[in-house]
Phi, psi and omega in degrees: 000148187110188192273136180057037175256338196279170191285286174357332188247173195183136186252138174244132150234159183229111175215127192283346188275140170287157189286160167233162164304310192303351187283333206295308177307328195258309155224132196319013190235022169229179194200163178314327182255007144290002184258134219071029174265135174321128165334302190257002158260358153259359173252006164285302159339277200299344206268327209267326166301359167267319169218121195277343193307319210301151160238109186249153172191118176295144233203154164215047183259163212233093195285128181170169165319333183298311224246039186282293204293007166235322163270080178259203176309275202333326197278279178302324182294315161341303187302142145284001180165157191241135164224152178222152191232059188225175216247051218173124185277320168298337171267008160275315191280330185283339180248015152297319190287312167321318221264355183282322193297293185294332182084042158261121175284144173249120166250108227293115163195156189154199226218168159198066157117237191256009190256143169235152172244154162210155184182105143323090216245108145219130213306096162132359169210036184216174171252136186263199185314301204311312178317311207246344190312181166296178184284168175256154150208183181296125166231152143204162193299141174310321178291358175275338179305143196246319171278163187216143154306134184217345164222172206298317183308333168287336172291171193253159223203000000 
């Protein structure tokens, strides 16, 4: 039971990043010796020893205009819905567009600096990503600190 478990169903992922040490605080599929390994092949792994059921596939593209001949009509019409995990406003905004185009709900979420978003998107009866982000300003991903706090004394208190 659950999303992509039935034989009918199937979850894609798609992520063009290699793991970094900086992935490791955060998110839980991933571990020390996974790093420099493709993203989406190692949370597809992991994800499918947690429900051997899933039927999942891993994808290492880059979701945008570059990538249309492979995420195409044929593609999107398939789905029942999109959920996202990105750090980017042009890549939010571009699979907000989509999924308003195809009429897929979306579950909008992901990071910008130290800001986190969740947003329920369904198309024609929801406000969708593009409309509402924030305003822009200087950012930058959290995940790029090259120092990371290691004893108790760098936190703030």
């Amino acid at each position: 039971m659950g999303v992509g478990a039935s034989p009918s169903g199937k979850i894609i992922v798609t992520d063009m990043d290699l793991i970094e040490r900086s992935n490791l605080n955060r998110q839980f599929l991933f571990r020390p010796y996974d790093i420099h390994k493709m993203k989406s092949v190692v949370a597809s792994a992991a994800v499918k020893i947690i429900n051997p059921e899933l039927n999942i596939e891993a994808h290492e593209n880059r979701v945008g205009p570059e990538t249309e001949n492979i995420y195409d009509d044929k593609h999107f019409e398939k789905l029942d819905g999109v959920a996202n995990a990105l750090d980017n406003v042009e890549a939010r905004t571009y699979v907000d567009r989509r999924c308003v185009y195809y009429r897929k709900p979306l579950l909008e979420s992901g990071t910008l600096g130290t800001k986190g978003n969740l947003q329920v998107v369904i198309p024609y009866m929801t406000e969708s990503y593009s409309p509402s982000q924030d305003p822009p300003e200087k950012s930058f991903p959290a995940c790029t600190l090259k120092n990371f706090p290691y004893l108790i004394e760098h936190t703030p208190q």
